[in-house]
C-alpha positions, 0 to 999 in steps of 0.5 A, spaced: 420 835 015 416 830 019 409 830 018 406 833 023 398 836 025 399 843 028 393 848 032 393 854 038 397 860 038 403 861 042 409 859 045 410 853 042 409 845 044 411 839 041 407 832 042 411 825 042 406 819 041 408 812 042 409 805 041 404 803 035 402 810 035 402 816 030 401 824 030 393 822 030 393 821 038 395 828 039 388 830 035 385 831 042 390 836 044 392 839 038 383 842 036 383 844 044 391 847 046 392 851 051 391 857 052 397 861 049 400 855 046 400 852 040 401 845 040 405 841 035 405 833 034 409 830 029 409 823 026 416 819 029 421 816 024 416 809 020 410 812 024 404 814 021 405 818 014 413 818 017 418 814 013 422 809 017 430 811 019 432 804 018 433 800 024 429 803 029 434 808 034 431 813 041 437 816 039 434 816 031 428 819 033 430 825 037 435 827 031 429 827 027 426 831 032 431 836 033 431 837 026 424 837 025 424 844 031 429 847 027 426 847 020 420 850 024 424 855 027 421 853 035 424 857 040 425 852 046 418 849 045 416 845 051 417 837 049 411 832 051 413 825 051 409 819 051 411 811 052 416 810 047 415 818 046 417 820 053 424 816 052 426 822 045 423 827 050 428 825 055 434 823 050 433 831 047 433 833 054 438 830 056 444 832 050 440 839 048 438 842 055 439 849 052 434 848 046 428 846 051 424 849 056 420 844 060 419 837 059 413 833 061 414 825 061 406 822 059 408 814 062 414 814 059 419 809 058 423 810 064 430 812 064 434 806 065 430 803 058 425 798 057 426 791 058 421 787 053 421 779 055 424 776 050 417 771 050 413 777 048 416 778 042 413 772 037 407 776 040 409 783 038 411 779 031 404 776 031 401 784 032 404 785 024 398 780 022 393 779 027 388 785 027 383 782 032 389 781 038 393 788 034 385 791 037 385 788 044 392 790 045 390 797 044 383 796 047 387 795 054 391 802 053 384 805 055 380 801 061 375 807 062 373 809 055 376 808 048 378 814 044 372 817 039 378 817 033 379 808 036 379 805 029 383 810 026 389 809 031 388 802 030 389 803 022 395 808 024 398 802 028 397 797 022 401 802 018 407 803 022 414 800 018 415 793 019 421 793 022 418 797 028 414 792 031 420 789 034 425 794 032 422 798 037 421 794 043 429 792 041 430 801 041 427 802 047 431 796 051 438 798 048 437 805 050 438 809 057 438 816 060 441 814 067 447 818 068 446 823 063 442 829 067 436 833 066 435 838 069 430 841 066 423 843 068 419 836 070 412 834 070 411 827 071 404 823 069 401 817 069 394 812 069 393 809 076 391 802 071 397 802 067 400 796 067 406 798 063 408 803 066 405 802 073 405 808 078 411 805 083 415 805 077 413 814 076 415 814 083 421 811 081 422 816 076 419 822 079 424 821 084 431 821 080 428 827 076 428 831 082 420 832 081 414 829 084 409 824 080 401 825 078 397 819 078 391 819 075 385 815 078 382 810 074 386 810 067 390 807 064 397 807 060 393 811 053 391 817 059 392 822 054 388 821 049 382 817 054 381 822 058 384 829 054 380 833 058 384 831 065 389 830 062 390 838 060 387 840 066 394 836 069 398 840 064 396 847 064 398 848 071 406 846 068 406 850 063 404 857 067 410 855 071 414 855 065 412 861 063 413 864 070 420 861 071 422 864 063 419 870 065 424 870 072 430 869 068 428 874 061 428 880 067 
């Protein structure tokens, strides 16, 4: 089973993280779950204390998920996907509608897949050996506040497999979700200062998902784990809903 970090009570939610990420950036969220909930946030495949599959793959990734739902016996937990984290939740989603009941997309990749420049991967390379530049890339995903656990996401960041570095980037560009439909429940969320992940392009992926965006002002595209307390606030709302439409259709 991935290795995960687990806290509240309930109807079961599981955290995705992203890119240079780990189980950790979910700490906020897992030590203050939402009420009737409990939150689940595994490391992804040679993320954190995860070992890798190999070559990275989104589709890899979510089978290491969906195994790891299984082995917990989740019944149709609600999937959080952040960046990179967000393409699993969408890859889940779209071949195992069934098995979930609610998806929230956290500046995630957009469906179509993500395109690194071909320029940046020396830099992405660089990433492996520089902890000074590895620091600031990860400073700029917080424009407002850097988290109070910083300099642990950084050491879990230095610890991902070496092939992810590139790997991943490559995984995410190869990867797409259009054509494939999803057609669960759907919050989509972001950072007015992301720049990875701009608010047009959550409009873009609002819109192709049937559902509207919210854009939070002032933060960037590490929003979740800048500003927690929003960031729940924004997510309470969606999962009332879900437990009201589940209610629905169990009556």
């Amino acid at each position: 089973m991935l290795p995960h970090l687990s806290g509240g009570a309930g109807r079961p939610l599981v955290a995705l993280h992203g890119n240079f990420a780990s189980k950790a950036w979910w700490h906020a969220l897992v030590t203050a779950a939402p009420s009737g909930w409990r939150v689940l946030a595994p490391d992804l495949p040679g993320f954190g204390d995860a070992p890798p599959l190999g070559e990275p793959s989104i589709r890899g990734f979510a089978d290491a998920v969906l195994d790891f739902v299984n082995a917990s016996n989740l019944d149709r937990p609600v999937l959080i996907g952040h960046s990179l984290g967000g393409a699993v939740a969408l890859e889940l989603a779209a071949r195992h509608p069934e098995r979930f009941s609610g998806l929230v997309l956290a500046a995630s990749a957009p469906l179509s897949g993500l395109k690194t420049p071909e320029e940046n991967y020396p830099v992405l390379e660089l990433l492996r050996s520089d902890v000074t530049l590895l620091t600031a890339s990860l400073a700029a995903l917080f424009p407002s506040a850097r988290p109070h656990n910083f300099d642990a996401l950084v050491q879990d960041a230095r610890r991902m497999d070496p092939s992810g570095f590139t790997g991943n980037a490559r995984a995410l560009e190869r990867w797409s979700v259009e054509g494939r439909l999803v057609t669960l429940p759907t919050l989509v969320l972001g950072g007015e200062l992301d720049r990875l992940i701009t608010p047009e392009m959550l409009a873009l992926q609002a819109r192709a998902l049937g559902t509207t965006e919210l854009v939070l002002k002032g933060r960037g595209h590490g929003f979740p784990q800048e500003d927690p307390d929003a960031f729940k606030a924004a997510l309470e709302p969606f999962l009332r809903s879900v437990t009201r439409q589940d209610l629905v259709v169990e009556s």
